[in-house]
N, C-alpha and C positions, 0 to 999 in steps of 0.2 A: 321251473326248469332247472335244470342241473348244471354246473359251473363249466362244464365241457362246452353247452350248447351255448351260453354265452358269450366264452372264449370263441367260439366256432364265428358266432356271428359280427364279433367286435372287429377279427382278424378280417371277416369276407367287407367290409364297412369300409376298414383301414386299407383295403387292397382297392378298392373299389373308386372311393377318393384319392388316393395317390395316383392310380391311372388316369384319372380325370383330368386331373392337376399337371401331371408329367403332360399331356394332350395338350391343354391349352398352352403352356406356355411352350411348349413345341410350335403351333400356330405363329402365336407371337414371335416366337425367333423365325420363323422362316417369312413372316412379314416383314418384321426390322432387316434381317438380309436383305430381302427383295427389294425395300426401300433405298436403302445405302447402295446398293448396285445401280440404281435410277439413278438416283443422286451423283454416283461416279462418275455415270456412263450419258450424263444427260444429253452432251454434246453428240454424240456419236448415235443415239437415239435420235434428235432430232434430225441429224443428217440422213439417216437410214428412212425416215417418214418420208422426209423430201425426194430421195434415190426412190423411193416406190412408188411415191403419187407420179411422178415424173415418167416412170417407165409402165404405168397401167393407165396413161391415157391413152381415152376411147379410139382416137386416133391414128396417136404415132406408137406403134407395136415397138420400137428400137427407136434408142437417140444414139446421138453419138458424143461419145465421151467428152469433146469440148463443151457439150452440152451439157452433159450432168455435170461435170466440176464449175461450172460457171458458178452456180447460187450457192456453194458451198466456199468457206475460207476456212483458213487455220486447218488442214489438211491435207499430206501430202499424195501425190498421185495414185502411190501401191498403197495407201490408207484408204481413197476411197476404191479402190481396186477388191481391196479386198472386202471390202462392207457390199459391195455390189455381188460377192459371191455370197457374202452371208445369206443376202436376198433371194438367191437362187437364180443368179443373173448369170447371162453367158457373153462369151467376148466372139464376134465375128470383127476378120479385117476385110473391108472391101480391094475390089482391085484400085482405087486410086492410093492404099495404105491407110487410112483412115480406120479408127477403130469405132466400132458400135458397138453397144449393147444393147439386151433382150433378155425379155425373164423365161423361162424356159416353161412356163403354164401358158406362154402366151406367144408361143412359135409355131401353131397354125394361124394367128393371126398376122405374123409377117410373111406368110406366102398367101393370105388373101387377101393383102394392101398391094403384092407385085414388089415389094422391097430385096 
């Protein structure tokens, strides 16, 4: 073979393994981020599990907000206000003033409890 075609194929080798390589530790860095953001965010993570298991029982379609801040600490009120909208949560106030929420996949199921 002629010194072109080897040149040709050392280059297509060299380009081939560098994408490979760029790839994988692409991978890795966007694990190690994802990881470190867990790691930040772990508290507001768990509370956010809590806010959802609480507002997809079978049951109660809406609590009302004394209810979901209760199991939560270290938290101020427009903090979990706002993690309940990250949820896709909505805010109704009843006529006595009282505030509830509801996740909004799940507001036919507060006009089939009567709430």
């Amino acid at each position: 073979m002629s010194e072109g075609i080897w040149a040709l194929i050392g280059v297509a080798i060299g380009a081939l393994l560098t994408g490979l390589f760029s790839y994988v530790m692409q991978v890795r860095q966007f694990q190690h981020n994802k990881d470190m953001y867990l790691l930040q965010n772990k508290s507001k993570e768990a509370v956010k599990e809590i806010l959802e298991e609480m507002l997809n029982h079978r049951i109660y379609a809406e609590r009302s907000f004394m209810a979901l801040k209760k199991p939560i600490g270290g938290f101020s009120d427009e903090e979990i206000r706002q993690i309940l909208h990250e949820l896709d949560a909505k805010k109704t106030i009843r006529d006595d003033g009282s505030e509830w929420w509801y996740l909004i996949s799940r507001q036919q199921d507060r006009f089939r409890k009567g709430a």
